[in-house]
C-alpha positions as CSV (number, residue, x, y, z in Angstrom):
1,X,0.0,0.0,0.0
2,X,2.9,2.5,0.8
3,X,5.0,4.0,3.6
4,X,4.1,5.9,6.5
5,X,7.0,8.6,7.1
6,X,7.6,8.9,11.3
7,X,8.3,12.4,12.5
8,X,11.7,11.6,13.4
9,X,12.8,11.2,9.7
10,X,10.9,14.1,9.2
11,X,12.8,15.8,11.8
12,X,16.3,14.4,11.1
13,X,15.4,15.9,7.4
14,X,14.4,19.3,8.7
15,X,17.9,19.5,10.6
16,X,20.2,18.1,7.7
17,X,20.5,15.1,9.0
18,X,18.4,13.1,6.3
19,X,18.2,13.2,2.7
20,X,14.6,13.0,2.2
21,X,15.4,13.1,-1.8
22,X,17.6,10.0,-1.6
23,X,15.0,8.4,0.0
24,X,12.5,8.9,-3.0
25,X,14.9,8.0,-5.3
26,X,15.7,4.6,-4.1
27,X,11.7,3.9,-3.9
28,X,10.2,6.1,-7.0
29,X,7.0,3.5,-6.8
30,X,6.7,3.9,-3.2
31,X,3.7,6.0,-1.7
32,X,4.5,7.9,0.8
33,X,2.1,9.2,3.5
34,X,2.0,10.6,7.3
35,X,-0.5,9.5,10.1
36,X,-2.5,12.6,10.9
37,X,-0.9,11.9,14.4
38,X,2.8,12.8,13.0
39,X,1.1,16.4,11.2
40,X,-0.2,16.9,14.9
41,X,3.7,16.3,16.2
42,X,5.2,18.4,13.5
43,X,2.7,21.3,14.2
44,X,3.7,21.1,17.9
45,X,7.1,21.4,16.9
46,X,6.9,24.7,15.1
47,X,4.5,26.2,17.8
48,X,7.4,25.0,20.5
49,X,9.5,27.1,18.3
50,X,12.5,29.2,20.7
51,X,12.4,32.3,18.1
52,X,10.2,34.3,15.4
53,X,12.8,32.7,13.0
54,X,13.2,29.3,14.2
55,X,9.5,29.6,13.8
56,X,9.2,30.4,10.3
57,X,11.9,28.1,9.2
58,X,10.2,25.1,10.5
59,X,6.8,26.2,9.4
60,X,7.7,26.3,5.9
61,X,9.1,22.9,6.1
62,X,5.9,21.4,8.2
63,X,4.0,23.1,5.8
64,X,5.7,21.6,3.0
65,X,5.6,18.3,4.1
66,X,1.7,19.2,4.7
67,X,0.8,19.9,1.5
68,X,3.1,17.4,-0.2
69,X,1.8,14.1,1.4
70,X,-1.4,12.4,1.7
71,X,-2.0,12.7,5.5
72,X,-4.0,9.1,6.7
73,X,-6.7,9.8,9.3
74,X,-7.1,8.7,12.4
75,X,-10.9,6.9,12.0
76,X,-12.8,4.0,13.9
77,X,-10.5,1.3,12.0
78,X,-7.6,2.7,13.3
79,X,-9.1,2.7,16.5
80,X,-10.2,-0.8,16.3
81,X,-6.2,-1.9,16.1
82,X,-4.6,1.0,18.1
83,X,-6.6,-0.9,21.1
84,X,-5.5,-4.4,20.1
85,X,-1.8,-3.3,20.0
86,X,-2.3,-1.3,23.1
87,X,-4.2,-4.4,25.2
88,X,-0.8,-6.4,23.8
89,X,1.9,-3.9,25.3
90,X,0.5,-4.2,28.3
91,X,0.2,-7.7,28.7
92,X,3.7,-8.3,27.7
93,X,4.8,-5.1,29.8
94,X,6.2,-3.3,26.9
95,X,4.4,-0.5,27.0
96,X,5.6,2.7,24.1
97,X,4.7,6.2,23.6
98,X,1.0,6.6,22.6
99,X,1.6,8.5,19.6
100,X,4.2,5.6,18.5
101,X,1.0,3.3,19.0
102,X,-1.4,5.7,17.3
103,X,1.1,5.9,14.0
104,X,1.7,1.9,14.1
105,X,-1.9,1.5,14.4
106,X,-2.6,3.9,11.3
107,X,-0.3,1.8,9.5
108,X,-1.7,-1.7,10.2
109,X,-5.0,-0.4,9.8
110,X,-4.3,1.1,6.2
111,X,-1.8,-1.4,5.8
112,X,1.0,1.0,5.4
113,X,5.1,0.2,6.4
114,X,6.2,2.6,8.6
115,X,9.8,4.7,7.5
116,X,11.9,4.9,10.9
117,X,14.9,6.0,12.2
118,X,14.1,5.5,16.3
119,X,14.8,1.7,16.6
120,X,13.5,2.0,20.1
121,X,9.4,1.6,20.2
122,X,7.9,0.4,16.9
123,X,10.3,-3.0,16.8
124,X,8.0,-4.0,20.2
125,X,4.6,-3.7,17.6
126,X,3.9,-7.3,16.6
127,X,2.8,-7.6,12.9
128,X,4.1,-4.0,12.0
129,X,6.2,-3.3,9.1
130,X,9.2,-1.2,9.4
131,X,11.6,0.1,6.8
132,X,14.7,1.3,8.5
133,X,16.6,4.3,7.5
C-alpha cells in the first residue's frame, strides 16, 4: 500500500540530518504518507518554536511536508487496532509512547510500512512493518 513517514525522519530531514530526496529516489513507486498523528507532532514542533525565525523556518518545512503528502486519518478502524496493540503492550509489559502506537496502528489499519529512524518503540509492535533508514 505504501509508507508511513515517522516524524523523526521528518525531523532528522528538517535539521540536515536526512536526505529526504535520496529516500524517493531509491523507492520512485513507493507511496508515501503521514498519520495525521505525526502532522499533529510536527505542528507542535513549530508552535514549541524558541524564536520568530526558528519559527518560520520550520513552518515552511511542516507546511511543505503538509501539503506534499497524503496525511491518513485517524478513524474507527484505526481505533479498532490501536486498542489491540495497546491491550498487547501491556500484557507483555512493553508499553511505548501513545503516539508511536497511534502511528503503528494507522499503518496496520491502512496497511502502510512505517519509514523509521528510532529503533526503540515500533520494533515492540507485533505484525508492523518497518523500513529502517
Amino acid at each position: 500500500m505504501g509508507t508511513l513517514i515517522d516524524a523523526s525522519v521528518l525531523i532528522d530531514a528538517e535539521r540536515g540530518e536526512f536526505d529526504l530526496d535520496a529516500l524517493f529516489a531509491r523507492l520512485p513507486d513507493e507511496d508515501f504518507a503521514i498519520a495525521a498523528i505525526t502532522a499533529s507532532e510536527l505542528i507542535h514542533g513549530v508552535l514549541r518554536a524558541g524564536s520568530s525565525k526558528q519559527r518560520q523556518l520550520r513552518a515552511e518545512f511542516v507546511e511543505g511536508v503538509l501539503n506534499g503528502y497524503r496525511v491518513v486519518p485517524f478513524d474507527l478502524s484505526v481505533a479498532r487496532v490501536h486498542a489491540k496493540i495497546w491491550t498487547d503492550l501491556i500484557r507483555r509489559g512493553s508499553m511505548i509512547g501513545e503516539r508511536d502506537i497511534m502511528i503503528a496502528a494507522t499503518a496496520i489499519a491502512f496497511g502502510f510500512d512505517v519509514a523509521i529512524r528510532d529503533q526503540r518503540s515500533f520494533p515492540r509492535i507485533r505484525g508492523l512493518k518497518l523500513t529502517r533508514l
